[in-house]
N, C-alpha and C positions, 0 to 999 in steps of 0.2 A: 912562361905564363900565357894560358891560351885566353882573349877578352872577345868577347860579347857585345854586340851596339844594338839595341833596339829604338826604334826611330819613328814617335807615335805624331803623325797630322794632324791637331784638334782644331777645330773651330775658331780658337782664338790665338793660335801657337804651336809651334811643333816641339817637340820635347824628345832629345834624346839621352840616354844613359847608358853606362859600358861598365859588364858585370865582369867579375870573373865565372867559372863554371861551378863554382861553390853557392853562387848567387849571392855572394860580397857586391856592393855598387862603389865602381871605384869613382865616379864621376856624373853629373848630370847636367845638360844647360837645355834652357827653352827660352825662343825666338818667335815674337812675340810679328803677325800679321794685323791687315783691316781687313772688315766685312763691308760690302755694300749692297743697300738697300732701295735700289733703283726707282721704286713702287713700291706701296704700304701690302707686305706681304709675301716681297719678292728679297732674295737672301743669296748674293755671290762671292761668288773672291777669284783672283786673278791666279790660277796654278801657277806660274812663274816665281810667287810670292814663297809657295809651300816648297818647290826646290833653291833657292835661296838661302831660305829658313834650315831646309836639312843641311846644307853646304854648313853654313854659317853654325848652328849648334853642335854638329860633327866635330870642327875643328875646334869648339870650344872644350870641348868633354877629353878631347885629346891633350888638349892643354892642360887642363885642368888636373885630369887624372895622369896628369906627365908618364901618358901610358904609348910604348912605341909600337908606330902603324904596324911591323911588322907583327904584331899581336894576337891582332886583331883577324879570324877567323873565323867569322858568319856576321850577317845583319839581318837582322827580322823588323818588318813593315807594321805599321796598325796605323790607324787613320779614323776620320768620321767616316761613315757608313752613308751610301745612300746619295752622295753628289755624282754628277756627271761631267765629264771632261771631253770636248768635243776634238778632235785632233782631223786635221787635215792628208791627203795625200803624202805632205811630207812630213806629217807629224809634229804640225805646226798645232798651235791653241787659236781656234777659230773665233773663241768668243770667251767672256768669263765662265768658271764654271756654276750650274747650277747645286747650291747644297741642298741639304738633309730638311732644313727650318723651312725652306723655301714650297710658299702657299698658291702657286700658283696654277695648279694640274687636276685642281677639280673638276674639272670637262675630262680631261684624260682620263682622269681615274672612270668615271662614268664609263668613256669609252671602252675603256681595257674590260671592264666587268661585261658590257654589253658584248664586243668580239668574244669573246672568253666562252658567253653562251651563260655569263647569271656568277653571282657571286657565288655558290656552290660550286659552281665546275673550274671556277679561275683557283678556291683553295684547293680542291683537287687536284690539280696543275702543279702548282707550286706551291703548296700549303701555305698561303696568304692570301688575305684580298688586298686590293687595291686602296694605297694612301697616300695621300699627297708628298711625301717627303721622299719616297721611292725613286729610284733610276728609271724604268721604264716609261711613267708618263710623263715624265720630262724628256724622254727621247721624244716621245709622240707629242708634247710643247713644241718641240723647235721643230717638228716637221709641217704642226697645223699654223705655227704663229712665224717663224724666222724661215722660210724654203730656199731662203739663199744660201743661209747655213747649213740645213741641212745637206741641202746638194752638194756640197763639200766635204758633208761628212765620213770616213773611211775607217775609224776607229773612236768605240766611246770607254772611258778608262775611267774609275771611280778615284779619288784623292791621291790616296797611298800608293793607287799601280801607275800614277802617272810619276810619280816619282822616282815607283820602281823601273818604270820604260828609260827616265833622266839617267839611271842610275847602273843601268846593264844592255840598254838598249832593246828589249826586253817587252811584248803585248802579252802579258800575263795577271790573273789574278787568284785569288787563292776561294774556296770555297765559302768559307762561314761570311764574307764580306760581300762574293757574289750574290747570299742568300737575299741578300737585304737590295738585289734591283730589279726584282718580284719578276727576273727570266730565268730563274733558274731550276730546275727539278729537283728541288727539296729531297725526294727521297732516292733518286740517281743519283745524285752528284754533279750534276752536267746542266749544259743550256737545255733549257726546255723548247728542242724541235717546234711541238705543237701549239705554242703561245707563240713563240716567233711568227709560226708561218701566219697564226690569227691575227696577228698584229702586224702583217706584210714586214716584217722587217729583216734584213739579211744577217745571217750569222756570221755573217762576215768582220761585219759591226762591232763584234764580242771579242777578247781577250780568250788565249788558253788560259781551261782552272784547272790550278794545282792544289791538292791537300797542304795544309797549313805550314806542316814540318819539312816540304819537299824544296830543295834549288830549285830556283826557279829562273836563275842568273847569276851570272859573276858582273865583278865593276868591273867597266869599261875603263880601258886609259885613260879618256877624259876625262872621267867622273873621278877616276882614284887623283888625278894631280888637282882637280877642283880643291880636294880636302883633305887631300897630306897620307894618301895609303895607297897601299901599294892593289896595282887592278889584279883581277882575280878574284878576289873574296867574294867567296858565296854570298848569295840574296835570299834567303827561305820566303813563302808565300807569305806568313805573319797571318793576320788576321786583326779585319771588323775590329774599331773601338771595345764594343761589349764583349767578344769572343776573346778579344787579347786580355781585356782587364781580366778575364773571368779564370783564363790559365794565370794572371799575375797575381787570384788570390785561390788556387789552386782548387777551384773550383772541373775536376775533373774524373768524378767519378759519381754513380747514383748515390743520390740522397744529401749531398752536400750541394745546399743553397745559397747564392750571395744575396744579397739587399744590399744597394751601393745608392748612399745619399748625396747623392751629387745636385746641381741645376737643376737638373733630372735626377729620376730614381728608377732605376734598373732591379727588378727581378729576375734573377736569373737562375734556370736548375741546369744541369746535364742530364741529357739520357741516350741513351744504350740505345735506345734505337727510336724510330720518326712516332712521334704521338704529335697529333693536330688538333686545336680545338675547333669542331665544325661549325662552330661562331664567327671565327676568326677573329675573337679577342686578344689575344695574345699572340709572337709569330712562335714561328717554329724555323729553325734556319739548321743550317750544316754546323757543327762544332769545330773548332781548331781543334781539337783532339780525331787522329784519321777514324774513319768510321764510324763518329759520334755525331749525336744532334742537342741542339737545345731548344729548351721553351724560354720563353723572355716577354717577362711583362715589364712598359716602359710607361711610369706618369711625368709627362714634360715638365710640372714647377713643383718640383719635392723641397730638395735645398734649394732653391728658384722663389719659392714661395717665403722662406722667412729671411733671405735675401733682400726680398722686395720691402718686408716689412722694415727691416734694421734701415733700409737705405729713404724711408718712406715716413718712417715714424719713431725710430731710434738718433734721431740727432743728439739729445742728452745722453746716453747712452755711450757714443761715438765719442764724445767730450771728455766724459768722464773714464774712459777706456784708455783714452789716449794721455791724460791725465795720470792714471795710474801703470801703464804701459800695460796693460791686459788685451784682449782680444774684446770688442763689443757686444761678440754675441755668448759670451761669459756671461754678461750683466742681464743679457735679456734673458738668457735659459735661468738664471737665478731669481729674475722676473715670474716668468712662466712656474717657477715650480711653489712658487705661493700660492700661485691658484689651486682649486682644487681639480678631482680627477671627473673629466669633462665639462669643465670650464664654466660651472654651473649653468649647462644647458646651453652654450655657443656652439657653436659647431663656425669650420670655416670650410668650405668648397675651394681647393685649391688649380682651380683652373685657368690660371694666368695668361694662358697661352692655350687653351682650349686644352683638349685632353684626347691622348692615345688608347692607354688600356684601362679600364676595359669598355672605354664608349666609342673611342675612334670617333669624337664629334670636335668640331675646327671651332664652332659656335660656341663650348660651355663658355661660360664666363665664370670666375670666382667671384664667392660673396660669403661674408659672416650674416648670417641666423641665428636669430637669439638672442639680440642683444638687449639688455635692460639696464636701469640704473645703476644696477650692482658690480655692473661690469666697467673694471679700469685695464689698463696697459696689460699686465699682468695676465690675467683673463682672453686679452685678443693676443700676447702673445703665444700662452700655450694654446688655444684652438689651432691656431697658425700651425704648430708642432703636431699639434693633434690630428689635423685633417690632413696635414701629409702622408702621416703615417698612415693613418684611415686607405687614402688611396692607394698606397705600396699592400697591403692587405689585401684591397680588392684584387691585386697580381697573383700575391700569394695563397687566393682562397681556390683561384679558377685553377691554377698549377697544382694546388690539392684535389678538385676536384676530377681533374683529369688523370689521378691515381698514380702521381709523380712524388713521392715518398719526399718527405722533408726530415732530413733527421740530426740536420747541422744548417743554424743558419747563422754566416758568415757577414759582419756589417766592414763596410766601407764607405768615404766620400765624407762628407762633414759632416752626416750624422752621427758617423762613427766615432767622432774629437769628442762630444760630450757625453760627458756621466748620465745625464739628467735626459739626454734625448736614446741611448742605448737604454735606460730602462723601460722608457716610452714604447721601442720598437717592442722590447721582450714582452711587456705587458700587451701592447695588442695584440703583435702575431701568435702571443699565447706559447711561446715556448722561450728555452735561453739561447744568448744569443753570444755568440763569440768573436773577439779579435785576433785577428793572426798579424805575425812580423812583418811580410812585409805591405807597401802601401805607395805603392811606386805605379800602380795602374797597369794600362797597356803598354804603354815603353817597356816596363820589366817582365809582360808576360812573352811579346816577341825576342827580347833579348833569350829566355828559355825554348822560344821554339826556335831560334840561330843556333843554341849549344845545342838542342838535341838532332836538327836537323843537318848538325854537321859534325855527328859522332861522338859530342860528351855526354850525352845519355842514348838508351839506346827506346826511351819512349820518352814523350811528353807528363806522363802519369810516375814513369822515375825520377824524371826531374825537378817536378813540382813537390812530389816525396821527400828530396833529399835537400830543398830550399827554403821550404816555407812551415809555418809550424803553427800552433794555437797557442795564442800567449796570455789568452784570459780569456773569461766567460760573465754573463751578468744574467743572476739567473730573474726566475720570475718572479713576480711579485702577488700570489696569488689572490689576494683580494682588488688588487687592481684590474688583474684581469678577467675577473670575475665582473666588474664594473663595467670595462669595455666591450665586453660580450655586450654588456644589454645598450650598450650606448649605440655603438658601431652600426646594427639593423636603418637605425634614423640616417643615417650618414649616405648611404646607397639611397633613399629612399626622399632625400630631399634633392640630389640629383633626377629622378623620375620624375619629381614633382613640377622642376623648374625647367625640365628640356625643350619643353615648345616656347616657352619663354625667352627663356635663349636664344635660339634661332632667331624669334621676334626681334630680341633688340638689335642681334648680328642685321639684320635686314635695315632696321631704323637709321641703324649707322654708317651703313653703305648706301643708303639713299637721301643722308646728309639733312 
């Protein structure tokens, strides 16, 4: 029996799981990290933690799945996107790494757009502009803010490849993840020469990029007695959080689109070939699939936002849930769906943590509008539903507009668990919406690029073929959507209204 590991770096936890090449899961464990927050704004973790964590889940999944090392035949990497891993001469960890959350590179980002020559010529570059949560201006952070550190520096490694270095001994990263540390040529495949030299920075600096599916390494002796296998086994490139998830819900051919209701909410399309919005609302990055690209719209408090609300104003709820051994946000979407469809005229701005696509502003803040006597629990529930979905929309309107065929849309993350929030989606985005088998994320999309990248399929687009399938659909609701047509126009539009406002109180509140 040939077995599969894929071994996904998240933000709060590493998670790995070991398939067969059938894409059977015979085992999963995830190993749980801290984050810290040095400064209001500022977001690290200790890499030491994240190789640990893979040691430690490895050997649990082996246990578990009382599956023998000698099995085991590929590993494929996925990670958060977008941190920075500082490494010394000798490949020491210089300092904590910067993540993905972390708000501290708005001068950078300025700067990067300014060398660049304007934020037109920096998407031209790289087809992105400049965002705080990127790789590059947190390289140019520690050279204008830490010089000690940088002068040290000899290699910068994003989560997953530091891993991979722990794990093969190995300076490598793989494309669709490189996309996302805005030095990459988007539509080469490669570092981008002409930002480097803009940005004085040596290429020296950077990791070789491999395509998603390609070795990229074998485990080291060390690393294989660390966690009970034998060295040799391939390393394939893996791929980015969103790039893995998105081969884990076979999200790998035109016209099939995901929607993944997570913390965040991910829009995600594949395409055939590089399409940029010359907005830079949305990014455009390399694909795990070789010679593919994708568009990707991201709203940071999708499931984040009625998170906030259960933990904020569902205490009865949580009571009564646990009382009855249900899940609490059962009782709120059962809440939510007495109300009627738009909440008689609430609307909620789900900007919790400011907002990516399609404002790319740090400022928004979230607010309910609207409210009157009429309005109970029920009511600010579904807006709360409603304006998430609202903003996943705004992803999915600009990905239409940019003439990216939508003709399957695929739901994952917690939006996906409910009845009541899948008709939500179907009714806005105006078409049906489907669930597939499986629901394992990025661990199980890299575990597929480890089997085809080490001979059980002879493409990524066979292997996702012969694993993953559609197991339901929910179709529209025509008069609902008909409804949200005319709603939705206000939605974008109470945004415009309140954005210098915004800014205002952001300022009010930094000057205390």
């Amino acid at each position: 029996m040939s077995v599969y590991l894929g071994v996904d770096i998240g933000t709060s936890g590493t998670k790995t799981l070991a398939i067969r090449e059938t894409g059977e899961i015979l085992a999963s464990a995830t190993v749980e990290y801290p984050l810290s927050s040095p400064q209001p704004g500022w977001s690290e973790q200790a890499p030491g933690d994240w190789w640990n964590a893979t040691v430690s889940s490895i050997q649990q999944v082996l246990a578990k799945g009382q599956i023998d090392p000698h099995d085991v035949k590929g590993i494929g990497l996925s990670g958060q996107m977008h941190g920075s891993v500082f490494l010394d001469g000798s490949g020491e960890v210089i300092r904590p790494a910067l993540l993905w959350n972390d708000q501290r590179t708005t001068a950078e980002c300025a700067e990067i757009e300014d060398r660049a020559g304007g934020r037109a010529a920096l998407i031209q570059m790289v087809a992105n502009p400049a965002l705080t949560g990127f790789t590059a201006p947190k390289i140019l952070w520690l050279r204008n803010h830490e010089p000690q550190h940088f002068d040290q520096v000899r290699q910068v490694l994003l989560p997953k490849d530091y891993v991979r270095y722990r794990l093969t001994g190995e300076f490598a990263t793989e494309v669709s993840d490189a996309s996302g540390t805005l030095l990459l040529d988007v539509r080469n495949r490669c570092w981008s020469s002409e930002l480097l030299q803009r940005l004085d920075l040596d290429p020296a600096l950077l990791p070789q990029v491999y395509e998603s599916v390609e070795v990229s390494g074998t485990l080291t002796a060390a690393a294989a007695q660390a966690m009970g296998l034998p060295s040799g086994i391939p390393v394939v490139g893996g791929g980015g959080d969103q790039a893995a998830s998105a081969v884990g819900n076979g999200i790998v051919q035109r016209g099939v689109i995901s929607a993944t209701m997570g913390t965040s909410g991910v829009v995600f399309a594949h395409s055939d070939e590089v399409q940029i919005d010359p907005a830079g609302r949305v990014h455009t990055f390399c694909h795990a699939v070789p010679g593919k690209w994708h568009v990707m719209g991201c709203v940071l408090s999708a499931g984040g936002s009625f998170q906030w609300f259960r933990n904020q104003f569902g205490a009865a709820e949580i009571e009564a849930a646990k009382a009855q051994g249900i899940d609490p946000y059962q009782l709120l979407t059962q809440a939510a769906a007495q109300a009627p469809v738009g909440s008689e005229g609430l609307y909620f701005l789900p900007y919790l943590t400011g907002e990516r696509t399609p404002h790319a502003d740090p400022h928004a803040r979230a607010a309910w509008i609207g409210l009157s006597l009429r309005h109970g629990k029920g009511h600010l529930a579904r807006a709360v539903l409603e304006g998430a979905t609202y903003a996943m929309r705004d992803c999915l309107e600009i990905i239409r507009d940019m003439d990216i065929p939508v003709e399957q849309i695929r739901l994952s993350g917690g939006g996906a668990r409910s009845e009541f929030w899948r008709q939500l989606q179907a009714d806005i985005y105006g078409q049906p919406v489907v669930l597939i088998n499986a629901e394992e994320g990025p661990a199980y999309g890299v575990a597929l690029l480890a089997a085809t990248g080490t001979g059980a399929y002879s493409s990524i687009e066979e292997a996702c073929g012969a694993t993953i399938r559609v197991v339901s659909q929910t179709a529209v609701d025509s008069a609902q959507r008909a409804a949200y047509n005319t709603l939705y126009p206000m939605y974008g539009q109470l945004y415009r209204s309140l954005k210098s406002d915004f800014a205002t109180i952001s300022k009010l509140v930094q000057n205390g």
